[in-house]
PyMOL Python script that loads the backbone (N, CA, C, O; Angstrom):
from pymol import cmd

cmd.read_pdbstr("""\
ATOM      1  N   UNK A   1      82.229  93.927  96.139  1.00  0.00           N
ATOM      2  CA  UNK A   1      83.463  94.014  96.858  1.00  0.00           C
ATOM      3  C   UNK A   1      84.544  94.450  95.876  1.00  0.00           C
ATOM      4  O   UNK A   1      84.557  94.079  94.702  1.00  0.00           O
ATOM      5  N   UNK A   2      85.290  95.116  96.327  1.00  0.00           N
ATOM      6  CA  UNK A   2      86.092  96.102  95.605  1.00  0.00           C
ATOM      7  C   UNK A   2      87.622  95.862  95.801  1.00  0.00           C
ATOM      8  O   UNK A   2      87.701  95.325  96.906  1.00  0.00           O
ATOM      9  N   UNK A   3      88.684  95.971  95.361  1.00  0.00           N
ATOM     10  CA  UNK A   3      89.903  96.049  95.935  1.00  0.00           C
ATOM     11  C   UNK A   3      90.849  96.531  95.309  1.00  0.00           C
ATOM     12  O   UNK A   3      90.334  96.592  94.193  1.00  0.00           O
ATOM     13  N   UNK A   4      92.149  97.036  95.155  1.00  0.00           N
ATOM     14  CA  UNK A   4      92.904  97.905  94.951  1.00  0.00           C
ATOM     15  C   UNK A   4      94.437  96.272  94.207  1.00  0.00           C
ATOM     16  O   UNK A   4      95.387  96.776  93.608  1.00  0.00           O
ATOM     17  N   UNK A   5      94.459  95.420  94.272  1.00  0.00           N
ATOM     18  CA  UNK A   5      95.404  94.494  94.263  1.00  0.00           C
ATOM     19  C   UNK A   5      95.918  94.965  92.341  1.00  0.00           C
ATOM     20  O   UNK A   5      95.911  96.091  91.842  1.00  0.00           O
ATOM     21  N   UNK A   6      96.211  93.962  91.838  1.00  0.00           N
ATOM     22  CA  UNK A   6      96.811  93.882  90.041  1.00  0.00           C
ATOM     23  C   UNK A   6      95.587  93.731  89.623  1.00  0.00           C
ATOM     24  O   UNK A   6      95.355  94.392  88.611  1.00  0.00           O
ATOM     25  N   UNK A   7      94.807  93.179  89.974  1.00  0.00           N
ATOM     26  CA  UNK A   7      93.508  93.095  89.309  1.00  0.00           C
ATOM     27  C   UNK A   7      93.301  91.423  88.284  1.00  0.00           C
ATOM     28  O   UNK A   7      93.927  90.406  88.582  1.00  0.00           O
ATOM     29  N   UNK A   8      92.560  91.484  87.404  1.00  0.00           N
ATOM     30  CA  UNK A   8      92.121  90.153  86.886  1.00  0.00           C
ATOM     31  C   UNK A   8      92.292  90.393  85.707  1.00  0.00           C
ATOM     32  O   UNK A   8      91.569  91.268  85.230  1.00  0.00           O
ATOM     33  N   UNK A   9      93.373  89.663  84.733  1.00  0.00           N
ATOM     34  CA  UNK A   9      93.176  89.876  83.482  1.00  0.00           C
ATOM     35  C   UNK A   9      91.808  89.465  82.995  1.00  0.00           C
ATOM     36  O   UNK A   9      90.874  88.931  83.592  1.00  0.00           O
ATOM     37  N   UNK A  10      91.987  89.969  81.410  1.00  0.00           N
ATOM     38  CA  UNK A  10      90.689  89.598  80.901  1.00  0.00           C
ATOM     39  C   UNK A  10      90.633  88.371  80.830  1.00  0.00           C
ATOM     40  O   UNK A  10      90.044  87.791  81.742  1.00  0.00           O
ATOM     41  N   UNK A  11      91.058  87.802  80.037  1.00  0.00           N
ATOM     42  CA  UNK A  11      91.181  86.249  79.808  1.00  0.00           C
ATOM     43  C   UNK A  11      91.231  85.257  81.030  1.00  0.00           C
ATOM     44  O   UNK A  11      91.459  84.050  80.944  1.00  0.00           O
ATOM     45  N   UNK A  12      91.027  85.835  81.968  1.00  0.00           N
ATOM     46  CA  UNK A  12      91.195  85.133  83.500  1.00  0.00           C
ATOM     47  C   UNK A  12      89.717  84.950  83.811  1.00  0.00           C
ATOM     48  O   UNK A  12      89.323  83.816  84.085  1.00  0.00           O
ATOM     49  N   UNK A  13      88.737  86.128  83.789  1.00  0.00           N
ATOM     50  CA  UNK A  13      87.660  86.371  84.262  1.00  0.00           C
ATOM     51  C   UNK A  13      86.189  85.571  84.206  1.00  0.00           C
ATOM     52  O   UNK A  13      85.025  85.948  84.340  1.00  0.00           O
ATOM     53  N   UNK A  14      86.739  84.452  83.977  1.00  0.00           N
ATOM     54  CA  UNK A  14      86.014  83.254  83.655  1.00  0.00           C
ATOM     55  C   UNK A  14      86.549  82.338  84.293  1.00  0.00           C
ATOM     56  O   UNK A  14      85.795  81.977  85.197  1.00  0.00           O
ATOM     57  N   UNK A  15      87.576  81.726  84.267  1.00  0.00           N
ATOM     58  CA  UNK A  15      88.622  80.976  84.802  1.00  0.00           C
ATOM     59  C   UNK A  15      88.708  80.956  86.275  1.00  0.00           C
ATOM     60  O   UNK A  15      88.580  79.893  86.881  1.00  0.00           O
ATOM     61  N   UNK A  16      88.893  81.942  86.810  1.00  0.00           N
ATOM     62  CA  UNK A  16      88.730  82.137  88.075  1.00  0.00           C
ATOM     63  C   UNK A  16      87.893  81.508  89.275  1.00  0.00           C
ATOM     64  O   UNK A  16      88.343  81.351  90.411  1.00  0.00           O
ATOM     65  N   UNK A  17      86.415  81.119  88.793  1.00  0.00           N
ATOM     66  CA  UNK A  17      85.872  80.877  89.309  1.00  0.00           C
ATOM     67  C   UNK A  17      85.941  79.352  89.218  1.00  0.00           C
ATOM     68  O   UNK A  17      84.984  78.620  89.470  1.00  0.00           O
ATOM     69  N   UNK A  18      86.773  79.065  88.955  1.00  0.00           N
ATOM     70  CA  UNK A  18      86.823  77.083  88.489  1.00  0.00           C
ATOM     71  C   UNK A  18      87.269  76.650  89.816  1.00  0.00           C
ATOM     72  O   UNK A  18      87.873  77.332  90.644  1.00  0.00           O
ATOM     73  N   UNK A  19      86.966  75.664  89.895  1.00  0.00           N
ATOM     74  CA  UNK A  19      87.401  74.512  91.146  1.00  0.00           C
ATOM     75  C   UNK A  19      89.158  74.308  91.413  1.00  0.00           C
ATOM     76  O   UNK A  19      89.770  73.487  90.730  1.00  0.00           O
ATOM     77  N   UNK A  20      89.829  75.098  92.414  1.00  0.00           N
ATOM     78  CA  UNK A  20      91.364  74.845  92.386  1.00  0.00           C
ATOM     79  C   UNK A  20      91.712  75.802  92.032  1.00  0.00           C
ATOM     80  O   UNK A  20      92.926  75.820  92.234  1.00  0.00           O
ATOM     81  N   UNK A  21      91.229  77.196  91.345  1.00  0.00           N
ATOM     82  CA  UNK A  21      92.223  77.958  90.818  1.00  0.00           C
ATOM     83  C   UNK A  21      92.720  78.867  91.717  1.00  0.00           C
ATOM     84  O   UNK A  21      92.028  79.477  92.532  1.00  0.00           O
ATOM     85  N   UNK A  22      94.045  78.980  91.569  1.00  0.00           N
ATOM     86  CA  UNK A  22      94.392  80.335  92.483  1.00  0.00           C
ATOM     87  C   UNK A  22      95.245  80.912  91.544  1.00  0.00           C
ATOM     88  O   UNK A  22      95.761  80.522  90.496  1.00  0.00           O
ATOM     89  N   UNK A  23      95.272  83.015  92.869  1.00  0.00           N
ATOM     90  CA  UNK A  23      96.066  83.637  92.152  1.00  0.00           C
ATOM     91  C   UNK A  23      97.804  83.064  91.635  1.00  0.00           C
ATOM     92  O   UNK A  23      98.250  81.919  91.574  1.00  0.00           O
ATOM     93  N   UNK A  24      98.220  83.906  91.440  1.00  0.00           N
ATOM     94  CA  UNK A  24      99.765  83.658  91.001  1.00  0.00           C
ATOM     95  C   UNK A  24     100.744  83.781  92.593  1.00  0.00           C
ATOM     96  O   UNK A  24     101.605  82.949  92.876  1.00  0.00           O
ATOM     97  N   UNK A  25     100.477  84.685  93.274  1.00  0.00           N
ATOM     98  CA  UNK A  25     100.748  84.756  94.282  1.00  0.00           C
ATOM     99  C   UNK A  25     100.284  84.214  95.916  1.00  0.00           C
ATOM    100  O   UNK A  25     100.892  84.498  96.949  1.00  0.00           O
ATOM    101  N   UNK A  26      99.170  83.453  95.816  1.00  0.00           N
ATOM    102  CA  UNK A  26      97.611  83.356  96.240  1.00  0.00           C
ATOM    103  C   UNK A  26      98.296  81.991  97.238  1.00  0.00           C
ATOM    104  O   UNK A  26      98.996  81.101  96.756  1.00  0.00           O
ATOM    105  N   UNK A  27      97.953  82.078  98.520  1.00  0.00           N
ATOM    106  CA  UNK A  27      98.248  81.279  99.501  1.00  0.00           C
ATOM    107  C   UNK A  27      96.644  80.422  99.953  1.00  0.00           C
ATOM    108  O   UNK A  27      96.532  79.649 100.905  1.00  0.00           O
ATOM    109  N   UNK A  28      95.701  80.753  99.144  1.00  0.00           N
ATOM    110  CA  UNK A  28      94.499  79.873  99.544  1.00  0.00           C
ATOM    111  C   UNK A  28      94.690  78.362  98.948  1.00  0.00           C
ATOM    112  O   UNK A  28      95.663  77.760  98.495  1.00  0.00           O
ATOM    113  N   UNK A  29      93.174  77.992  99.177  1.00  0.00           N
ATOM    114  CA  UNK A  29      93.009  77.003  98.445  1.00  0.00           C
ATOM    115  C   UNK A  29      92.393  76.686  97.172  1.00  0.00           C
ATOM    116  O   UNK A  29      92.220  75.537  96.765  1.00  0.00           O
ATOM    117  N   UNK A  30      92.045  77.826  96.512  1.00  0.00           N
ATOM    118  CA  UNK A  30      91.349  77.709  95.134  1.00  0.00           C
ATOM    119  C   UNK A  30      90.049  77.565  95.364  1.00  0.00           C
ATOM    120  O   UNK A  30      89.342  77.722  94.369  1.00  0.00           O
ATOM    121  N   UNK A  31      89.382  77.256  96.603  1.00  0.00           N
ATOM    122  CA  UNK A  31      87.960  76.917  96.811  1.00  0.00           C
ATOM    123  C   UNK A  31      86.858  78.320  96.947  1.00  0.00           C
ATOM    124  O   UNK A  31      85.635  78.247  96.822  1.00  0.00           O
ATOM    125  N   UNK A  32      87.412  79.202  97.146  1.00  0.00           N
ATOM    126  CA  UNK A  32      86.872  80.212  97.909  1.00  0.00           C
ATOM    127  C   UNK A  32      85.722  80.887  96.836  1.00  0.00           C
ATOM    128  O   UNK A  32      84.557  81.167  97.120  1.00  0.00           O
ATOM    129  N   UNK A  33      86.458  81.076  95.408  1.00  0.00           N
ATOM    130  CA  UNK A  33      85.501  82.099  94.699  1.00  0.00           C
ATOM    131  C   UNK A  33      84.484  80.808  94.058  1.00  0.00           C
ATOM    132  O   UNK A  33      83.264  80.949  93.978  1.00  0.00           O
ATOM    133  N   UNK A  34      85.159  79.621  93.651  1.00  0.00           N
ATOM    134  CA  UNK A  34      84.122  78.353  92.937  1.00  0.00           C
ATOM    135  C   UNK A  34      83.319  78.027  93.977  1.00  0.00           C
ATOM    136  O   UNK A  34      82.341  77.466  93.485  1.00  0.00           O
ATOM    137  N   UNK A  35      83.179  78.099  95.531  1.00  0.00           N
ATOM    138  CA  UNK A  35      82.381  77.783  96.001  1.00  0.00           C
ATOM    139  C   UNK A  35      81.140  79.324  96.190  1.00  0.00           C
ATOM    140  O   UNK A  35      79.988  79.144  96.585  1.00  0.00           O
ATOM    141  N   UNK A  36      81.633  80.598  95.860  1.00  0.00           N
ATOM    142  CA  UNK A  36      81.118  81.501  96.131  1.00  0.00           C
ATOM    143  C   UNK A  36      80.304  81.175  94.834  1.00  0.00           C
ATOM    144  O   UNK A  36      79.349  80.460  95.138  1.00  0.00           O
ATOM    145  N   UNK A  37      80.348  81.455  93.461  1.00  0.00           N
ATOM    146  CA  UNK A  37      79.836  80.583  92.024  1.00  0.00           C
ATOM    147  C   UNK A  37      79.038  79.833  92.272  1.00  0.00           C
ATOM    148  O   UNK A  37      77.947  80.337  92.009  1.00  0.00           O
ATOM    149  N   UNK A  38      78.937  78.821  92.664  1.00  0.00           N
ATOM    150  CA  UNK A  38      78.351  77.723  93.271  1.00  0.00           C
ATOM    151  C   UNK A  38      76.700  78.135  94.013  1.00  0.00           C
ATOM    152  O   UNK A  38      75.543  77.788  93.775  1.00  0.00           O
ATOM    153  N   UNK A  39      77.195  78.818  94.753  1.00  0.00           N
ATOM    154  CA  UNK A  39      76.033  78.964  95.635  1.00  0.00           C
ATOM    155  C   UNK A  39      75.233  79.848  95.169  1.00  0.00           C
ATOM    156  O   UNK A  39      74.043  79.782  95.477  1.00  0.00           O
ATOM    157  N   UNK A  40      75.683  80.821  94.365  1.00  0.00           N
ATOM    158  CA  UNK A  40      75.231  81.900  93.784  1.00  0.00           C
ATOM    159  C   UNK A  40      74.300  81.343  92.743  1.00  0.00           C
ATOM    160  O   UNK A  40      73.080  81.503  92.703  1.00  0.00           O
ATOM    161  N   UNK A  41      75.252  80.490  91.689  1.00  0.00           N
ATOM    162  CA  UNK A  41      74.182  79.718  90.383  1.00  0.00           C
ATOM    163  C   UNK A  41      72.900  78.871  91.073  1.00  0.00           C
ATOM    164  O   UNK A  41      71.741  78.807  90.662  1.00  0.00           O
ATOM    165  N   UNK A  42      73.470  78.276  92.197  1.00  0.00           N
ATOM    166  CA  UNK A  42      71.811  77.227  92.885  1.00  0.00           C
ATOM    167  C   UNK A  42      71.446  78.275  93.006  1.00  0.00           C
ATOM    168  O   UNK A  42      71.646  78.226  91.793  1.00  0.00           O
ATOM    169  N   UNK A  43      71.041  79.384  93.255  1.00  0.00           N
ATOM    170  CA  UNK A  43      70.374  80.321  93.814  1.00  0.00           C
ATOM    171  C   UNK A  43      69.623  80.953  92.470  1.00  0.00           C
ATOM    172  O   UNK A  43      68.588  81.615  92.554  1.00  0.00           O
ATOM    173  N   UNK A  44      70.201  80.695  91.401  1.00  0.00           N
ATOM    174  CA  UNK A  44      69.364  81.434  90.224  1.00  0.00           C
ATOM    175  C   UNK A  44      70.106  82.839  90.137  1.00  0.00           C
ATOM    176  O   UNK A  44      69.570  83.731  89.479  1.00  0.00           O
ATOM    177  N   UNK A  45      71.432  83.090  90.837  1.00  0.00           N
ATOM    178  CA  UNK A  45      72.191  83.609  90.518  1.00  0.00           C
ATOM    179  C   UNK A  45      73.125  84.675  89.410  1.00  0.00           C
ATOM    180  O   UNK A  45      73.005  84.486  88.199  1.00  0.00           O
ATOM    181  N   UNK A  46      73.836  85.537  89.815  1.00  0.00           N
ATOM    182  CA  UNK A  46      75.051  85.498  88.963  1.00  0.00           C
ATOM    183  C   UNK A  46      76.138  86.066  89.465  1.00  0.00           C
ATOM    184  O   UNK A  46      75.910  86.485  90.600  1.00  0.00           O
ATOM    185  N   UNK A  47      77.057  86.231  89.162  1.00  0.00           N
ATOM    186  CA  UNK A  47      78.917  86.495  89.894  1.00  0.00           C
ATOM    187  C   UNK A  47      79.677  87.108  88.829  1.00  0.00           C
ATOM    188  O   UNK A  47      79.465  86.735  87.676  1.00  0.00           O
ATOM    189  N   UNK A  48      80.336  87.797  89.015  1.00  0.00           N
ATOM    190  CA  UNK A  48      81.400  87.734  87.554  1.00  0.00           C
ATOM    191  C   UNK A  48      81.960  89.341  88.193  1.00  0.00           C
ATOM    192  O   UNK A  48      81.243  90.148  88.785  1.00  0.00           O
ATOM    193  N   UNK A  49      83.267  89.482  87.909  1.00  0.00           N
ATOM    194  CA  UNK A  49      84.103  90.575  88.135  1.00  0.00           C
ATOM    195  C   UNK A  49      84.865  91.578  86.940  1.00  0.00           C
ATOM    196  O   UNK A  49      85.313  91.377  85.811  1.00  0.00           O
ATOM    197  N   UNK A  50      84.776  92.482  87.634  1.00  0.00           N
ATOM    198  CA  UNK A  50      85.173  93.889  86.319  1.00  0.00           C
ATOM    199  C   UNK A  50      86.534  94.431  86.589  1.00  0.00           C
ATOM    200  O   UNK A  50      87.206  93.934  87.493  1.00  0.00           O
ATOM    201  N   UNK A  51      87.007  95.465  85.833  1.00  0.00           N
ATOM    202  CA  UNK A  51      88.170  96.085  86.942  1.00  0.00           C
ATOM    203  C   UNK A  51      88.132  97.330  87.624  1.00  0.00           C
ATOM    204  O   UNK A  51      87.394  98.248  87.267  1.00  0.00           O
ATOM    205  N   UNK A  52      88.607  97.367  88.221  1.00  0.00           N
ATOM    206  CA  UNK A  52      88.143  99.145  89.772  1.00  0.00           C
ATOM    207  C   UNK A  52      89.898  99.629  88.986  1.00  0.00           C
ATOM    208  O   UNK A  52      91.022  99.129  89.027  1.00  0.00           O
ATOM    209  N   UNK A  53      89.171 101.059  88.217  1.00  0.00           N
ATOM    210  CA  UNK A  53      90.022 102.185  87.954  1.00  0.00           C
ATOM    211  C   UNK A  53      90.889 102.444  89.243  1.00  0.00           C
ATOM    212  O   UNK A  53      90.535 101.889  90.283  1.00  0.00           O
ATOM    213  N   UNK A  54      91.769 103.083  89.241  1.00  0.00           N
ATOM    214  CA  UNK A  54      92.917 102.464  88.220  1.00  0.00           C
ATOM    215  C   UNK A  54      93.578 101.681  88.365  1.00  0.00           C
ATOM    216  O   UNK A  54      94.531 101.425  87.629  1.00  0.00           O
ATOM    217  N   UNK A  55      93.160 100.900  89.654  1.00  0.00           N
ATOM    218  CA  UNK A  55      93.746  99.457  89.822  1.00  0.00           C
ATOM    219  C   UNK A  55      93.117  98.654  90.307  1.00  0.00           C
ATOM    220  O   UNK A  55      92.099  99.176  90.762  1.00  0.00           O
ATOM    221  N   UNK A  56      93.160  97.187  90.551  1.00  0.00           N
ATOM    222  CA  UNK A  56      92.324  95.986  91.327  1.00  0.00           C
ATOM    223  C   UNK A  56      90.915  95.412  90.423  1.00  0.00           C
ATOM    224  O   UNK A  56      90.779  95.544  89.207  1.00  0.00           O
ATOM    225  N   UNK A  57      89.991  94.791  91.303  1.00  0.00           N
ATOM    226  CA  UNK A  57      89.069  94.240  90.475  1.00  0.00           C
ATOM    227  C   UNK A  57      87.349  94.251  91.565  1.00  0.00           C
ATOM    228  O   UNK A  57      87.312  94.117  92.788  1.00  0.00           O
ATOM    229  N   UNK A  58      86.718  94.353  91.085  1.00  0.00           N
ATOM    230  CA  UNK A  58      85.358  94.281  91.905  1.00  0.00           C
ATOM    231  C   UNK A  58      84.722  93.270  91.220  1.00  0.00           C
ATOM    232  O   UNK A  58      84.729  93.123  89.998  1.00  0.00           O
ATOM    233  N   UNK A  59      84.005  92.367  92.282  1.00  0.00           N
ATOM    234  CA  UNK A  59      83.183  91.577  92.096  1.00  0.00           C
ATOM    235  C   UNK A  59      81.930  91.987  92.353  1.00  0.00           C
ATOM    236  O   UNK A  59      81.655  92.770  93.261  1.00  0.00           O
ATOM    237  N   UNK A  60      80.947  91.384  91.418  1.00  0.00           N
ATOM    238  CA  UNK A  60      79.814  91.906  91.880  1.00  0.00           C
ATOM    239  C   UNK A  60      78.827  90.537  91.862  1.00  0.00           C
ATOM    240  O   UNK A  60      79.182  89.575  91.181  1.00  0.00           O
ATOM    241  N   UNK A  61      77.687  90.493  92.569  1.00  0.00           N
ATOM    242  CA  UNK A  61      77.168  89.119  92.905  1.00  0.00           C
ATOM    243  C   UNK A  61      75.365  89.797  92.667  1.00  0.00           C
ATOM    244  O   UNK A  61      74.934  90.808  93.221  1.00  0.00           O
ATOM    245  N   UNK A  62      74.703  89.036  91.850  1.00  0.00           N
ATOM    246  CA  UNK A  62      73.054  89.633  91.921  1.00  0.00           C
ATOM    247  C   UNK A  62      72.299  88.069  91.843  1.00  0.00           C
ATOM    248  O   UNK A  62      72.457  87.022  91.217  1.00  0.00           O
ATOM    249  N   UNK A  63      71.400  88.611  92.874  1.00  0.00           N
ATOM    250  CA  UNK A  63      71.071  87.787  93.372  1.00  0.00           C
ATOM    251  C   UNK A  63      68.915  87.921  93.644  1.00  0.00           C
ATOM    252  O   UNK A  63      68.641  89.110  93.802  1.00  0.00           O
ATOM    253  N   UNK A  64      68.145  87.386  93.681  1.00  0.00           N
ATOM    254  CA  UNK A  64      67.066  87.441  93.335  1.00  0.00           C
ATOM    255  C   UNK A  64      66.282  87.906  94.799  1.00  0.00           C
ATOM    256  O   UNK A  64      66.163  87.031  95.656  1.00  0.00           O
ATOM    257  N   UNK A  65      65.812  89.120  95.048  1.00  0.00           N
ATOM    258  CA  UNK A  65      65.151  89.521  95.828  1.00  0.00           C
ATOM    259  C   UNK A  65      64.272  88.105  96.360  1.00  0.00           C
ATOM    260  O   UNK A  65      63.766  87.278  95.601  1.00  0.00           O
ATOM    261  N   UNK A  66      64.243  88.072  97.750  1.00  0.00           N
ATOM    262  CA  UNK A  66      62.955  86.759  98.531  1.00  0.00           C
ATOM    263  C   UNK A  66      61.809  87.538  98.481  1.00  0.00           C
ATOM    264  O   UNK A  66      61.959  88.747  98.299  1.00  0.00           O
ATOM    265  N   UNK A  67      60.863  87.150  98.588  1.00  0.00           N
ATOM    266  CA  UNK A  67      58.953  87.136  98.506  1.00  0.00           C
ATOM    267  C   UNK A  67      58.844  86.534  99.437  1.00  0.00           C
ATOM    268  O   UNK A  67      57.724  86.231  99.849  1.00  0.00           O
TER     269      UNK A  67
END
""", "prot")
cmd.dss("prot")
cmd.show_as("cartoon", "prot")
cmd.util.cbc("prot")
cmd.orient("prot")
């Protein structure tokens, strides 16, 4: 998932995914990406976001093909 917003500093891109965090501007509840993390790591997972030229940030999520 891709988006066009300020994007994620570097030093954020870890952080982010913690329990409570929100943006600077951010009207959620902080739950949204730590619970997305969450489900992803039980899963054998991984999550983590880059930045989309020339602006915003993409997340990307990999996840283990089912058998």
């Amino acid at each position: 998932m891709a988006d066009n917003s300020p994007g994620v500093a570097d030093d954020e891109t870890e952080s982010i995914f913690g329990r409570n965090e929100k943006g600077l501007e951010s009207a959620g509840t902080g739950i949204g990406l730590y619970l997305a993390a969450t489900l992803v790591e039980r899963y054998e997972g991984a999550i983590w976001v880059t930045d989309n030229e020339p602006r915003g940030a993409v997340f990307h999520v990999r996840l283990h093909r089912a058998s």
